[in-house]
C-alpha positions in Angstrom: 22.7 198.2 -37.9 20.8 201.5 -38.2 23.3 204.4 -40.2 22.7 207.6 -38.0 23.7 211.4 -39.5 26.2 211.1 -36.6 28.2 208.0 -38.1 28.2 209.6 -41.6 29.7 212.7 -39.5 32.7 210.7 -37.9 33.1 208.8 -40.7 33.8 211.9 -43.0 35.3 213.7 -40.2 32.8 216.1 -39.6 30.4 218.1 -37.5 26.5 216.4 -36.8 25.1 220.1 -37.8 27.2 220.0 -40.8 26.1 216.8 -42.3 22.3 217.6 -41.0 22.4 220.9 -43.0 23.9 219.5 -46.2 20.9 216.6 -46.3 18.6 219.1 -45.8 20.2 220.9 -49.2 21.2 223.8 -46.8 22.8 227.0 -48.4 24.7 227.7 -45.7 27.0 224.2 -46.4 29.1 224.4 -49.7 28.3 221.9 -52.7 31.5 220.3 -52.5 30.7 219.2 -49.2 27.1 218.3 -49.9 28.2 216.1 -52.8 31.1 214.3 -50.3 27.9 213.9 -47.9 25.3 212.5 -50.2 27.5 210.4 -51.7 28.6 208.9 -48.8 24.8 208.6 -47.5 23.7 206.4 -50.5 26.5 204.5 -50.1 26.2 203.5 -46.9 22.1 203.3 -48.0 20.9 205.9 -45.3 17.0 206.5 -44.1 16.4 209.4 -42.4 14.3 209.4 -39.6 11.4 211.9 -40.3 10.4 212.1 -36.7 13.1 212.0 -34.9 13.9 215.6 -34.7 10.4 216.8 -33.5 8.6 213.7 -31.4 10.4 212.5 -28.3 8.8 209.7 -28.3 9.6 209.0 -31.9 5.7 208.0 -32.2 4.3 209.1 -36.2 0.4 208.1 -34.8 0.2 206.4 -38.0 -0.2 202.8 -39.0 0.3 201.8 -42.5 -2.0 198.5 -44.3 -0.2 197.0 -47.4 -2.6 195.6 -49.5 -2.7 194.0 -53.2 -5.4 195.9 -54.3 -9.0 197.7 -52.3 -11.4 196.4 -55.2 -11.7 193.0 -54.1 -14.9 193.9 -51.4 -12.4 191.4 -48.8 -9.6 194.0 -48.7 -12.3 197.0 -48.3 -13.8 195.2 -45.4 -10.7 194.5 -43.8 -9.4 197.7 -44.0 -12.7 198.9 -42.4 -12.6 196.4 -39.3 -8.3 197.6 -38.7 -9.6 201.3 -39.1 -12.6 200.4 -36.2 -9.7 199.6 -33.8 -7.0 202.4 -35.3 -9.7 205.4 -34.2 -10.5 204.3 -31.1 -6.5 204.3 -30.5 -5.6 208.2 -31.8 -4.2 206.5 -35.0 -4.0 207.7 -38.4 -4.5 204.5 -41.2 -2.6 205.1 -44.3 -3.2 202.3 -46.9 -0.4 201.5 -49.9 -1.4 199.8 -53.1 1.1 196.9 -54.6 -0.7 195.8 -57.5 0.4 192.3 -57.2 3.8 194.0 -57.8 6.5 192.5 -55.6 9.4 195.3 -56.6 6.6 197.7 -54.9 6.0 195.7 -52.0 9.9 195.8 -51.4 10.3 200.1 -52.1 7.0 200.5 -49.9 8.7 198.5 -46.7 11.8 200.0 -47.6 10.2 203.5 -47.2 9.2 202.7 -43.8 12.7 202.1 -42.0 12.9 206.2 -41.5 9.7 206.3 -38.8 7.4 206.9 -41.6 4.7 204.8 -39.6 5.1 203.0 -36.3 3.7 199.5 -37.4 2.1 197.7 -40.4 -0.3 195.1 -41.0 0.4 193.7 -44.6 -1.2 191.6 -47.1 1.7 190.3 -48.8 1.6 190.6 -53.4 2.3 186.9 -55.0 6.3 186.5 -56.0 8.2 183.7 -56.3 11.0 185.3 -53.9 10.8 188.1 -51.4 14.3 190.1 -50.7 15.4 191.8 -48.0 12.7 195.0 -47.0 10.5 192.7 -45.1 13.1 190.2 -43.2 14.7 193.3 -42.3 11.8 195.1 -40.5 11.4 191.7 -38.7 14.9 191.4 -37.7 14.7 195.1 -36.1 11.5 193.6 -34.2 9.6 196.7 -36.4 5.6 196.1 -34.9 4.4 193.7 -38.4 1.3 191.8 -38.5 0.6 189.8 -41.4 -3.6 189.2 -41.9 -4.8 186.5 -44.9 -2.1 186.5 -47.5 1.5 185.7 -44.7 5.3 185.4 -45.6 5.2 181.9 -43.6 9.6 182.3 -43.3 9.4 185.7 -41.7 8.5 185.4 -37.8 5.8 187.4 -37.0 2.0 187.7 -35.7 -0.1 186.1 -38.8 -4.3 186.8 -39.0 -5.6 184.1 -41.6 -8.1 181.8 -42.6 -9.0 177.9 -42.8 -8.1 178.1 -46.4 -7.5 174.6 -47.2 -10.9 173.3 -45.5 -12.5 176.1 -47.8 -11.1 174.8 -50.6 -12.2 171.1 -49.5 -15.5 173.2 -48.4 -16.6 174.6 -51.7 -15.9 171.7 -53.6 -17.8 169.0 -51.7 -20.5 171.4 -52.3 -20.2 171.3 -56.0 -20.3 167.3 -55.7 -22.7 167.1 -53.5 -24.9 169.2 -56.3 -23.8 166.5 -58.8 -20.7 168.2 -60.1 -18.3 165.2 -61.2 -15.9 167.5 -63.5 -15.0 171.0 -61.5 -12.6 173.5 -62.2 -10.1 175.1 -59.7 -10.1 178.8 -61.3 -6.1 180.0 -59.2 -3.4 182.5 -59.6 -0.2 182.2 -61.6 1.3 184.0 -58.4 3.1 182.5 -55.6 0.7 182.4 -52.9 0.3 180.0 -50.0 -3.6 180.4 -49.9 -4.4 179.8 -53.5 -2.2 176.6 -52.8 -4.3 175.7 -49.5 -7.4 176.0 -51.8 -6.5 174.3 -54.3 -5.1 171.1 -52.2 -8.4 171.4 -50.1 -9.6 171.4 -53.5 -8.2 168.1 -54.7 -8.6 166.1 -51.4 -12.4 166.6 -51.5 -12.3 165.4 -55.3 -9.4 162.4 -54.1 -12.2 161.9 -51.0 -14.5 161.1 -53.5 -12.9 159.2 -55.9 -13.0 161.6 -59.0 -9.6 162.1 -60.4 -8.1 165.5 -60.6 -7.1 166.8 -64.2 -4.7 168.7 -65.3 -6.8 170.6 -67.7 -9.4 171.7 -65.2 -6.9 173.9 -62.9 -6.2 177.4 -64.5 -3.3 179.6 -63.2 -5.0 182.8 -64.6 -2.9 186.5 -63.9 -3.8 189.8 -63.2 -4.9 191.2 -67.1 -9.0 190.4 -66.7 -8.1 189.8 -70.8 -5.8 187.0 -70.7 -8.3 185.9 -67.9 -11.3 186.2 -70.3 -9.5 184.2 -73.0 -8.0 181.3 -70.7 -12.0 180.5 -68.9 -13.4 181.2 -72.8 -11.2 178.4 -74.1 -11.9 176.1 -70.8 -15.8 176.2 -71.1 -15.7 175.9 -74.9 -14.0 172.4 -74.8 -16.0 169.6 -75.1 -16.0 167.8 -72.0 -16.2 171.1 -70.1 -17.1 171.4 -66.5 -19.9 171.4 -64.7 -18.7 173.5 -61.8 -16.3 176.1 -60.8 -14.4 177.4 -57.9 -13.4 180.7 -57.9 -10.3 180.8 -55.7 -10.5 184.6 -55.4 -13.5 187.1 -55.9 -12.8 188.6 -59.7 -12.5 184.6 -61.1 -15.9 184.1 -60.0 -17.3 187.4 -61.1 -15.7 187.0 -64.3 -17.3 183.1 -64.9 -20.3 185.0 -64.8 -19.4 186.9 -67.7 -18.2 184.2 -69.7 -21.2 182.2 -68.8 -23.7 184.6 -69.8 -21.5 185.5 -73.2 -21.6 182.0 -74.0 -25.0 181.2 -73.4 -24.6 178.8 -70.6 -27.0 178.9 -68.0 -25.6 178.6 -64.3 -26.3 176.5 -62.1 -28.5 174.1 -65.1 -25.3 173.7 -67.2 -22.8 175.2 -64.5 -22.2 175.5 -61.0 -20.2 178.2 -59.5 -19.0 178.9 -55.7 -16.4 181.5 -55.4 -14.2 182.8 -52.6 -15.7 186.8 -51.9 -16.9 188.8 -49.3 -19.1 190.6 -52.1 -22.2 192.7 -50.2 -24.3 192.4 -53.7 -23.1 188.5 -54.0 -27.0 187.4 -53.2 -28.2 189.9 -55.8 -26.4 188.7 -59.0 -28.2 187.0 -61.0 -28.2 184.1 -59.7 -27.4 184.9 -56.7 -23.6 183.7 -56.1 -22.6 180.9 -53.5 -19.7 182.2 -51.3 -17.1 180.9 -49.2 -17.2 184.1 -47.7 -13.9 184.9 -45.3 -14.4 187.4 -41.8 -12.8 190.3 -43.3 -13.9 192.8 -41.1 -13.3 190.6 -38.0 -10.0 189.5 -39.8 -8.6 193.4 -40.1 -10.3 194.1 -36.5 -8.3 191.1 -35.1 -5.0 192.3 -37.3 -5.4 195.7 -35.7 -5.9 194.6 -32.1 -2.6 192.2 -32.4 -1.0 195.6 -33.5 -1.5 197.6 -30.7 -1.2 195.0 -28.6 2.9 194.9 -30.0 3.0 198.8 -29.7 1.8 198.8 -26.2 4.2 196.6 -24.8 6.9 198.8 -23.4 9.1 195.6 -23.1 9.0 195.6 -27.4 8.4 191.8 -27.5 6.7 190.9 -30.8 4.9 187.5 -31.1 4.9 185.3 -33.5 1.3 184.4 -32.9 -1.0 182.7 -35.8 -5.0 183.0 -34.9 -7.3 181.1 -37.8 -10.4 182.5 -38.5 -12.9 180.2 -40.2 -15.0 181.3 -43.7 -18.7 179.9 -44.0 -20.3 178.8 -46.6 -23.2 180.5 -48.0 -25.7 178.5 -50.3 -27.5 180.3 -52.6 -29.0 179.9 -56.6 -25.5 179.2 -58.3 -25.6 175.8 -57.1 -29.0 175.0 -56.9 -29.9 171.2 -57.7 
């Protein structure tokens, strides 16, 4: 149940204009009452509404995209494809940073229960456990679109991609190069698609009769220096491997460093295919095999479901789930 200024009113036995004027810090409304008020307000954990007063329609003309971070070249693209569809609308984009941070996630939906935007299209941040921010919006039928990283309990429309048969994808690759030992480079976060990729990741090895080890699947985190030391210590083992998969761009970027700082010569000693939407991925040196994800169509797609919600005067949001498939793109990092 949404708290209005006019339940606080009744409940404190007093006049709308009164309890307005003492949330907006009025002078003309005494400090007793303003304390009595704001108490009261937190208490009750009270949003205001910021448009409200002044729109009729209660529309803001903005749309807000949640996103882990906008280095990774697959969030920049996606953000340019939902911004392609947001103009041509009359609507303001306003993107929010988590950092991987979950407690930020949760005071960013939070934020957006007063009218701050009219929809969002979210990326969700790896946690074990998500609390109540986002299942509320949902509940409320708030206009949310999920688009590659989903909260799979929370009913809503979902954008994604075919992440388990481009986990299968990239490694069968590697084998078919003559890889036999491969490393699954993941995330110590909770999320669903590093999961798909490394499952599609271990079927094509199980599909091929190589045994999956332990030692070859890193969870690495979000400091590039614990990173650094985790892939260090991998390719200085003995029996290291001879090929990677990078489950998200900055693990397969980073190989590269290690490789080079180690003297190991990809795709002679090591193969490497890594999941990125990276412009420059061809001119690295080697150029970088990709299993490179539609971001633009994926935001574009996101977008469109979006408005589509917003449109519909009967407020009906779907719980729709459209798969867009990544390709594969060849190039010297895996050369035989």
């Amino acid at each position: 149940m949404s708290i209005t200024i006019r339940k606080i009113a009744k409940d404190l036995q007093l006049a709308v204009s009164t309890v307005s004027k003492a949330l907006s810090d009025s002078y003309e409304i005494s400090a007793e009452t303003k304390r009595r008020v704001l108490e009261y307000a937190e208490k009750l954990d009270y949003v205001p509404n910021l448009y409200a007063s002044s729109l009729k329609q209660r529309k803001s003309h903005n749309i807000a995209v949640v996103v882990p971070e906008v280095a990774d070249s697959f969030f920049s693209s996606a953000i340019n494809g939902i911004e392609s569809v947001a103009q041509t609308k009359g609507y303001h984009v306003i993107v929010y940073l988590t950092h991987e941070d979950l407690k930020k996630e949760e005071a960013i939906l939070r934020d957006f229960r007063g009218g701050r935007v009219d929809g969002v299209l979210i990326s969700v941040s790896g946690g074990a456990k998500r609390n109540s921010p986002i299942h509320d919006l949902s509940a409320k039928k708030f206009p949310l679109v999920f688009f590659d990283r989903a909260c799979e309990e929370v009913e809503a429309a979902k954008v994604l991609t075919d992440d388990f048969e481009s986990g299968y994808k990239a490694t069968q690759h590697l084998i078919d190069r003559g890889c036999r030992k491969i490393a699954f480079l993941g995330t110590s976060e909770d999320l669903e698609i590093i999961d798909l990729r490394r499952m599609g990741y271990e079927s094509a090895l199980l599909s091929n009769k190589i045994k999956s080890k332990k030692k070859f699947i890193l969870r690495c985190g979000n400091s590039e220096e614990e990173n650094y030391s985790l892939i260090h210590k991998l390719l200085c083992r003995k029996d290291r491997p001879d090929g990677i998969v990078g489950s998200i761009e900055k693990l397969a970027t980073l190989s590269y460093t290690l490789c080079y700082d180690l003297k190991l010569k990809i795709s002679r000693d090591i193969k490497i295919v890594g999941f990125s939407s990276l412009p420059f991925a061809s001119l690295l040196n080697p150029s970088l095999t990709t299993i490179t994800q539609p971001a633009f169509e994926m935001g574009r797609t996101a977008a469109t479901l979006l408005f589509n919600i917003l449109e519909n005067k009967k407020g009906e949001v779907p719980n729709q789930r459209i798969i867009l498939p990544s390709s594969l793109m060849e190039r010297s990092s895996t050369k035989k």
